[in-house]
C-alpha positions in Angstrom: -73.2 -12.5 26.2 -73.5 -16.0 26.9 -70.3 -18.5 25.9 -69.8 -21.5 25.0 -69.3 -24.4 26.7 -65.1 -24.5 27.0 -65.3 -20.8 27.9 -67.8 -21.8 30.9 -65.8 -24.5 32.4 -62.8 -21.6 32.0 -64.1 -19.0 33.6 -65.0 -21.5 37.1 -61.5 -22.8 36.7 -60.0 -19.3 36.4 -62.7 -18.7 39.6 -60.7 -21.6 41.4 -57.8 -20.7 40.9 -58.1 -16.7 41.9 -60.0 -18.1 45.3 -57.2 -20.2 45.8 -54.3 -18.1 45.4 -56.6 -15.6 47.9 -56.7 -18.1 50.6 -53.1 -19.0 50.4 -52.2 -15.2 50.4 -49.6 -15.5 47.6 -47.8 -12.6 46.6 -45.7 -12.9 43.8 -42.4 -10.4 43.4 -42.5 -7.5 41.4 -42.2 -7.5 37.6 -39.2 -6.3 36.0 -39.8 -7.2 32.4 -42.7 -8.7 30.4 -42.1 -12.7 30.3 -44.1 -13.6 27.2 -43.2 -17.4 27.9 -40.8 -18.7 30.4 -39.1 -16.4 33.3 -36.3 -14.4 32.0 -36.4 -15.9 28.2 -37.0 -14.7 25.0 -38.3 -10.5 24.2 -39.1 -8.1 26.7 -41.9 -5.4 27.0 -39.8 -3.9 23.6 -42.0 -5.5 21.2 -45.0 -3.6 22.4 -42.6 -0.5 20.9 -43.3 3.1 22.1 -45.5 2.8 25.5 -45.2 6.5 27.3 -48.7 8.1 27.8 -50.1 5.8 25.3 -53.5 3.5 26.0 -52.8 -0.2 26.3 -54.9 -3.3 27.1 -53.6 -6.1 29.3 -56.1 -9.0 28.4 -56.7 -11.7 31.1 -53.8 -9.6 33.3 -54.2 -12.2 36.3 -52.9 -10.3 39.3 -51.6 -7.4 37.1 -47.8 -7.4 37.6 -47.1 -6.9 34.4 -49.6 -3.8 33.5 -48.4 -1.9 36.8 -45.1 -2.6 35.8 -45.6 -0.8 32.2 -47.0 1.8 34.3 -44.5 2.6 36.6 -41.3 2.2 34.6 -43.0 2.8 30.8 -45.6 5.3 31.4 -48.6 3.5 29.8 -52.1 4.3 30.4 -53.1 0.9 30.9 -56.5 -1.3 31.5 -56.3 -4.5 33.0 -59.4 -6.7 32.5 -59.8 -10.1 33.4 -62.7 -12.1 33.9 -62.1 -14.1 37.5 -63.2 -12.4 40.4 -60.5 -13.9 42.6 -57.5 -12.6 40.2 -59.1 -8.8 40.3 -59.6 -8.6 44.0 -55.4 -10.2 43.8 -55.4 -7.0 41.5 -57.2 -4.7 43.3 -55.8 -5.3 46.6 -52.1 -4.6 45.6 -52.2 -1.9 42.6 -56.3 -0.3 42.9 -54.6 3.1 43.9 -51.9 2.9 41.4 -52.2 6.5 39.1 -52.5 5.2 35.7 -54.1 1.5 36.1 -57.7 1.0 35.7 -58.3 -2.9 36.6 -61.6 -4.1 35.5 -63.5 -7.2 36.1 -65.2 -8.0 33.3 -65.2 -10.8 29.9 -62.9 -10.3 27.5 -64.9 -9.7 24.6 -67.5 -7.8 26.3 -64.9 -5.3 27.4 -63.1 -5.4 24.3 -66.4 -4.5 22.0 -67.9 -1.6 24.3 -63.8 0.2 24.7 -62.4 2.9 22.5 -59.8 1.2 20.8 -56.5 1.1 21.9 -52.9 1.9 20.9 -51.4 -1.4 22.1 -53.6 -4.6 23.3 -51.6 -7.2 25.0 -51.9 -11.1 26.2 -49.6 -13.3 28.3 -51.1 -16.7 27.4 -54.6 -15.8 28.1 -55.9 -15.9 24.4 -55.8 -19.7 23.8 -59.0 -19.3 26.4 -61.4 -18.0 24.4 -63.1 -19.1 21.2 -61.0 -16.9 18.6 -64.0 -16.7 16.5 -65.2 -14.6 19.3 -62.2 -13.2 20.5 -59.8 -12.5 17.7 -63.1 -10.0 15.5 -63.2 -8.2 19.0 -60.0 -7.9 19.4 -59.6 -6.6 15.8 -62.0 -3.7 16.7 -60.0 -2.5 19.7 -56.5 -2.0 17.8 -56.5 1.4 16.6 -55.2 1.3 12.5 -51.4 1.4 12.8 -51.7 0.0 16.5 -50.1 -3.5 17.7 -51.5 -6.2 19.2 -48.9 -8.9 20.9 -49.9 -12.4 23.0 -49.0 -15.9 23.4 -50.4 -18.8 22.8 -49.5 -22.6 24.1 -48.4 -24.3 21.1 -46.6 -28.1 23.1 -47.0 -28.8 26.5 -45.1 -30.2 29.0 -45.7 -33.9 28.1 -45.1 -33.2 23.9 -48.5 -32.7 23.1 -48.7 -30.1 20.1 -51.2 -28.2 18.3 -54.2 -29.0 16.1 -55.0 -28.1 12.4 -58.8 -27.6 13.9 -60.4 -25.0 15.8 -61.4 -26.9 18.4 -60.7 -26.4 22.2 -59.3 -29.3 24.0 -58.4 -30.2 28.0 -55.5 -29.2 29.5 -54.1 -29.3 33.6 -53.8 -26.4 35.0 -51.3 -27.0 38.6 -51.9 -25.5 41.5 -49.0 -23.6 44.0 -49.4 -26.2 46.9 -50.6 -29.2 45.0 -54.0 -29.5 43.5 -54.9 -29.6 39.9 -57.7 -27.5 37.2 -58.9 -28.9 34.2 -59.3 -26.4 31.3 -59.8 -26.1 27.8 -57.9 -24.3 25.9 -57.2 -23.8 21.4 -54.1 -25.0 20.9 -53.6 -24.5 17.5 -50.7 -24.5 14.6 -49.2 -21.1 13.7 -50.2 -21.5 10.1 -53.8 -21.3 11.6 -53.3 -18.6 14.2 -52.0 -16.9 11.1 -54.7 -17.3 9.0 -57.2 -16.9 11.7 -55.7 -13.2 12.4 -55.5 -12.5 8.6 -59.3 -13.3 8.3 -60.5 -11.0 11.0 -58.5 -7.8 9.2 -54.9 -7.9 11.3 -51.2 -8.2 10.2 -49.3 -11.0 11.1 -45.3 -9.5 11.4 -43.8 -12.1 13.7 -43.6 -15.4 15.2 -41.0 -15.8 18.0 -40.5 -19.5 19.1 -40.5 -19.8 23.3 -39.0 -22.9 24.2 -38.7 -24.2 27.9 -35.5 -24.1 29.4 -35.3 -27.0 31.3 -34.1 -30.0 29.6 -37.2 -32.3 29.8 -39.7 -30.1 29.8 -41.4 -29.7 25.9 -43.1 -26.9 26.9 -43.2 -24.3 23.9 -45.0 -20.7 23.4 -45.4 -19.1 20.1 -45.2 -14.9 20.6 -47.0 -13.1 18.0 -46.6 -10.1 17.0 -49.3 -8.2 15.0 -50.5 -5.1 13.9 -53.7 -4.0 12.3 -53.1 -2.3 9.2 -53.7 1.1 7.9 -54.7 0.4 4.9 -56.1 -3.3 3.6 -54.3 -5.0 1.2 -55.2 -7.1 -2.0 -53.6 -9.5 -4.2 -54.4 -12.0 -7.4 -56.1 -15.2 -6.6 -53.1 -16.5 -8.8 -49.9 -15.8 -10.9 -51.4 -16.6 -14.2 -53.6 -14.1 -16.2 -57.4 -14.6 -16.6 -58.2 -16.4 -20.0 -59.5 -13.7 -22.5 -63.2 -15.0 -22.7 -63.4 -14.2 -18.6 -62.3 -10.8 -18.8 -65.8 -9.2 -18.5 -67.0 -9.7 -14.6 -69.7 -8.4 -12.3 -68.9 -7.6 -8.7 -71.7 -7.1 -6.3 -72.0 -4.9 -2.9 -74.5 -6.2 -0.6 -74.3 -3.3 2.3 -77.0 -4.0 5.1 -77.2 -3.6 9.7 -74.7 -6.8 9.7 -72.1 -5.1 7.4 -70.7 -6.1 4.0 -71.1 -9.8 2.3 -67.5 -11.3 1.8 -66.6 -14.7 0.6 -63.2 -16.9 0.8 -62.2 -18.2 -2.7 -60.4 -21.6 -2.7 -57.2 -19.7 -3.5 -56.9 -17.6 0.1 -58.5 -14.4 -1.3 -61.8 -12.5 0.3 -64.2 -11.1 -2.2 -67.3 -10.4 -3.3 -70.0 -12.1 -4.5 -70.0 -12.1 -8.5 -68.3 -13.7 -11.6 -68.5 -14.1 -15.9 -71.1 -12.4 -17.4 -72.8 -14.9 -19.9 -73.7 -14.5 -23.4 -77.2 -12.9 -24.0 -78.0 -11.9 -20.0 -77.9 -8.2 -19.1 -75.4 -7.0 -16.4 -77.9 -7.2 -13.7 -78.9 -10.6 -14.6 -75.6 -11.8 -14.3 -75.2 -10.3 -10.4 -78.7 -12.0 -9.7 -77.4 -15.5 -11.3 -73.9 -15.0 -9.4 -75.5 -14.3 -6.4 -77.8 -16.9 -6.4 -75.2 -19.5 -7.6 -72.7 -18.6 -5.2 -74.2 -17.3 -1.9 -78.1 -19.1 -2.2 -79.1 -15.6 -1.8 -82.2 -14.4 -4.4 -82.4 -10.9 -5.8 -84.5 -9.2 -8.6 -82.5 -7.4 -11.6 -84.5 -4.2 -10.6 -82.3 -4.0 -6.9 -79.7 -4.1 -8.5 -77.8 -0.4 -8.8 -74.8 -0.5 -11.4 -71.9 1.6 -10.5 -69.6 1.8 -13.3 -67.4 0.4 -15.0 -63.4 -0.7 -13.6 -60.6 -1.4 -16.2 -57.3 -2.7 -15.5 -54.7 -4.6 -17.0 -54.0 -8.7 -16.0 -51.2 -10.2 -17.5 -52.0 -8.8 -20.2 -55.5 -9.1 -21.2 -58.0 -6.2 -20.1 -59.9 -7.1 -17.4 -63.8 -5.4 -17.2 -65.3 -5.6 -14.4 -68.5 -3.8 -13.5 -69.0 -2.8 -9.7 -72.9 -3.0 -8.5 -74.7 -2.6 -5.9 -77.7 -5.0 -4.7 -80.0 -2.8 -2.4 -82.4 -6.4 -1.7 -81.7 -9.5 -0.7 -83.6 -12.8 0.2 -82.4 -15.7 2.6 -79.1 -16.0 4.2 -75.8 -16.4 2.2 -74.5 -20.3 2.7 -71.5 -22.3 0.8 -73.1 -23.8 -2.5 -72.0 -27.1 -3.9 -69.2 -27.0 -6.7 -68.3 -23.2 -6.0 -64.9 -21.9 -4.9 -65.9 -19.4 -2.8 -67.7 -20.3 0.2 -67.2 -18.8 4.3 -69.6 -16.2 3.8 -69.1 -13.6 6.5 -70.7 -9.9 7.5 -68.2 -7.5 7.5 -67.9 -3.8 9.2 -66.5 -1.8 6.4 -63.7 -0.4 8.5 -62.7 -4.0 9.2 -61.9 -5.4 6.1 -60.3 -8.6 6.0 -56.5 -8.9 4.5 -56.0 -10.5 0.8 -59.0 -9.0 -0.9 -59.2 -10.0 -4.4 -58.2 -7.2 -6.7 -61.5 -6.9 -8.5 -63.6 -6.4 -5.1 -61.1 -4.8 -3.8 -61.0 -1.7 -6.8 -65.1 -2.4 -7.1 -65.4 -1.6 -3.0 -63.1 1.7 -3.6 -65.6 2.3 -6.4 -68.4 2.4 -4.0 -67.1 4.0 -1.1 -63.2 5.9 -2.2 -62.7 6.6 0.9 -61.9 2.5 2.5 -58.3 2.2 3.1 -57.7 -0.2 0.8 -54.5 -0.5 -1.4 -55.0 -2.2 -4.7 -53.8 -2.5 -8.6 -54.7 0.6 -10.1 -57.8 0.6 -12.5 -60.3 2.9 -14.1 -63.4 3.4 -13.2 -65.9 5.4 -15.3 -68.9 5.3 -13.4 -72.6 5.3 -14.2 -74.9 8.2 -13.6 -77.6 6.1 -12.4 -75.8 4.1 -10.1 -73.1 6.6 -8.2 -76.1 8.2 -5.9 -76.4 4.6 -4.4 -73.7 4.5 -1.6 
């Protein structure tokens, strides 16, 4: 798969610097811990948690002190992949017959998306080097449910510089042992967006540790995150207040096709589907065509349209109905429409749902297919007996 153009320039630099380190015959000491920032600071390889004879992923693993190290003295089955020829033959020539390491040159993402997933994926500040809207859905693919995911990112360098709001990539130096400088690009971004970046893409931000050089001077600072990718998905309300009593009765529409399910971000930080107040005098299926069409740009006919039933529950008071459908054809692709408040419209794979669904899709999406681990307000659903058979 081709990258962009920050990733390019990366990968030479990365190039460089492996050929480099090659010619200079550097050979760094052992590891005896996992330094997630600065040497001998901050958490060790504990907040990987349980390691013996489990599968782990050391992404961008450089000359792989740290994965043989989990192997020798943890007892992980780990893969080492990293994309620079130069770091893998550093690799290769010092831990290839190690019993338990399998180093592997390849891209990140490629590797990530054709692997089994794994019961811990790890990063020492390798992340920040890839486009996370690349990286982070591939990533969330090869964490097994209930597995971890752990990696640093740059968050102020050396001179004070600190991160952006904006996904973006931006230069930074890269210093050479012996003199001699890189240039790379790197996303240095706010935790509040690493956050919500991670959230989007289906994992489960627990903690942020705060990695602060040492040496006085030196602003350098690392932000360790610590992540898993949940079990089950979670909902919430878009808000604390209840729905007003004329917008209690709702549609909720499925669109299921080869690129996975149609999911939209409401202005309030909730995921959901496309769909909204039924209007007085239009059928149910007109209302999922009007929704649809007002929300998403995408154009359907009443007759695609396959109701499943109907979902009550109780919002602050007031019963919510809201009637779970399925749209089996579509026309155009789904874009942000002018004046609406949900907009980001993404393909999902079922089995990696975003975090924060809104209640209603979330209960309308257990309608359709019970068996999604999704957790959720509980609600009724009676369902229809011309709609069920449409999964």
């Amino acid at each position: 798969m081709a990258t962009g153009r920050p990733e390019a320039a990366n990968a030479e630099a990365w190039h460089a610097y492996g050929t480099h380190h090659l010619r200079r015959g550097t050979v760094l000491p052992e590891a005896a811990r996992v330094d997630w920032g600065f040497e001998g600071g901050g958490p060790g390889v504990e907040v990987l948690g349980e390691l013996a004879g489990r599968r782990v992923l050391d992404l961008g693993c450089g000359p792989a002190r740290h994965a043989a190290h989990l192997v020798r003295a943890h007892g992980a089955l780990v893969d080492a992949v990293d994309a620079s020829a130069g770091q893998y033959e550093r690799a290769r020539a010092r831990y290839g017959s190690l019993p338990g390491l399998r180093l592997v040159l390849a891209d990140a993402v490629e590797h990530l998306r054709a692997s089994e997933p794994y019961d811990v994926v790890y990063s020492v500040n390798a992340v920040p080097y890839i486009d996370p809207h690349r990286l982070l859905p591939a990533l969330a693919g090869a964490v097994k449910p209930g597995g971890r995911l752990c990696f640093t990112v740059l968050h102020t360098n050396s001179r004070g510089d600190g991160p952006s709001d904006r996904v973006a990539a931006r230069p930074e130096i890269l210093r050479l042992a012996g003199g001699g400088e890189l240039t790379v690009h790197m996303w240095v971004l706010t935790t509040d967006v690493w956050t919500a970046l991670l959230t989007e893409y289906g994992l489960r931000v627990e903690q942020v540790d705060v990695l602060d050089a040492p040496e006085p001077g030196n602003r350098a600072s690392y932000r360790l995150f610590r992540v898993t990718r949940p079990v089950r998905v979670s909902s919430r309300p878009r808000t604390d207040k209840p729905p007003v009593a004329h917008a209690a009765l709702g549609v909720g529409a499925i669109l299921h096709g080869p690129r996975g399910l149609l999911l939209g971000r409401h202005r309030h930080g909730t995921w959901e589907l496309p769909g909204g107040t039924v209007e007085p005098g239009e059928s149910l299926q007109e209302a999922v065509v009007r929704e649809l069409g007002e929300e998403t740009g995408l154009a359907a006919r009443p007759e695609d349209v396959r109701l499943l039933g109907t979902l009550l529950d109780d919002a602050g008071g007031i019963v919510r109905v809201t009637v779970a459908a399925r749209v089996t054809a579509w026309r155009g692709e789904p874009s942000d429409q002018p004046g609406e408040s949900v907009g980001r419209w993404r393909w999902f794979v079922p089995d990696r749902l975003p975090e924060q669904l809104f209640v209603c899709s979330a209960q309308a999406l257990t309608a359709w297919r019970p068996a999604l681990p999704i957790d959720h307000a509980p609600a009724r659903f009676t369902p229809y007996g011309t709609g069920t058979g449409d999964r």
